[in-house]
C-alpha positions in Angstrom: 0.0 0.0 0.0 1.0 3.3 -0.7 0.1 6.5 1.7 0.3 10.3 0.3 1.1 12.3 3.7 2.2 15.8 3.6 4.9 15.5 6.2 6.8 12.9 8.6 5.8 13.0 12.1 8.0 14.0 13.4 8.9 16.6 11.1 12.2 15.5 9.2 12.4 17.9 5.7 15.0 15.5 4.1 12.9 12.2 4.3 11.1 11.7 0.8 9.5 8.5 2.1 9.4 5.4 4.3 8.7 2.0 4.0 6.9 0.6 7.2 6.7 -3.1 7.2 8.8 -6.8 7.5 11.1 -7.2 4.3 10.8 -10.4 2.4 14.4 -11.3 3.9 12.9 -11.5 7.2 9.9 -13.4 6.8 9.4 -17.2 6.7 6.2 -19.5 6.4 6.5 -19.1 9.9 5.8 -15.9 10.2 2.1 -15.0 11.5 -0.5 -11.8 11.5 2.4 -9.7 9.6 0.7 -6.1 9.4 0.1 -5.0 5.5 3.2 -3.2 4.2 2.7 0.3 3.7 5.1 2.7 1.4 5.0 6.3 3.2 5.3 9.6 0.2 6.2 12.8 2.2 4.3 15.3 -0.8 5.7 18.5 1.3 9.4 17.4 1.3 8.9 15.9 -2.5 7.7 19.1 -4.0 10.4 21.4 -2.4 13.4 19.6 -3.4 11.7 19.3 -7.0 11.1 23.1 -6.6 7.2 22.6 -7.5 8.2 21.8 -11.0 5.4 18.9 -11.9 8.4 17.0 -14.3 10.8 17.1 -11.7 8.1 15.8 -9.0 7.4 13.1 -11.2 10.5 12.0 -11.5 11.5 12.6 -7.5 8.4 10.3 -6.7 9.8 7.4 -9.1 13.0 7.1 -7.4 11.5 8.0 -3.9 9.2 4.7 -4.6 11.9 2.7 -6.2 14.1 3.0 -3.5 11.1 2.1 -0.4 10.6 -0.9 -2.7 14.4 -1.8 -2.6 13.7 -1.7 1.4 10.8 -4.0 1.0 12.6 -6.3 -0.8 15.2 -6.1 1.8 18.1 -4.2 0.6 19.6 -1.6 3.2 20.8 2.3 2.8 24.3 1.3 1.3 23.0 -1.1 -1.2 20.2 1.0 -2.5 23.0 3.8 -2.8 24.9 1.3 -5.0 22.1 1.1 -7.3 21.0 4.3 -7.5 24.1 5.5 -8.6 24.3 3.1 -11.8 
């Protein structure tokens, strides 16, 4: 699932977005009454580091996405920085 929010709570201006959930690495068929994962987008923080320009928002909402998935899928900050900079 993926939440629109206009700000973190607490207030953090550099976090785009969040994942909230168990990755896939950490589960098991053993695993019981896991909540739903949810995918937090920070629209406040998004639009003024893309300087309200709708293209640039766009595209800041891609990678934003792309990288909470990569956290899902249980990859960590440095790893996601490797691949975001190919």
């Amino acid at each position: 699932m993926i939440v629109i929010e206009d700000k973190p709570d607490p207030p953090d201006d550099s976090l785009l977005g969040l994942y909230q959930g168990v990755p896939l690495t950490e589960r098991s068929v053993f695993s019981h009454q896991i909540e739903p994962d949810i995918i937090y987008i920070f629209q406040k923080n998004i639009e003024a580091i893309a300087g309200n320009d709708p293209q640039e928002i766009r595209r800041q909402v891609r990678i934003t996405v792309m990288h909470e998935l990569g956290h899902y899928f249980g990859l960590d900050e440095e790893q996601l920085a490797v691949l975001e900079d190919t």
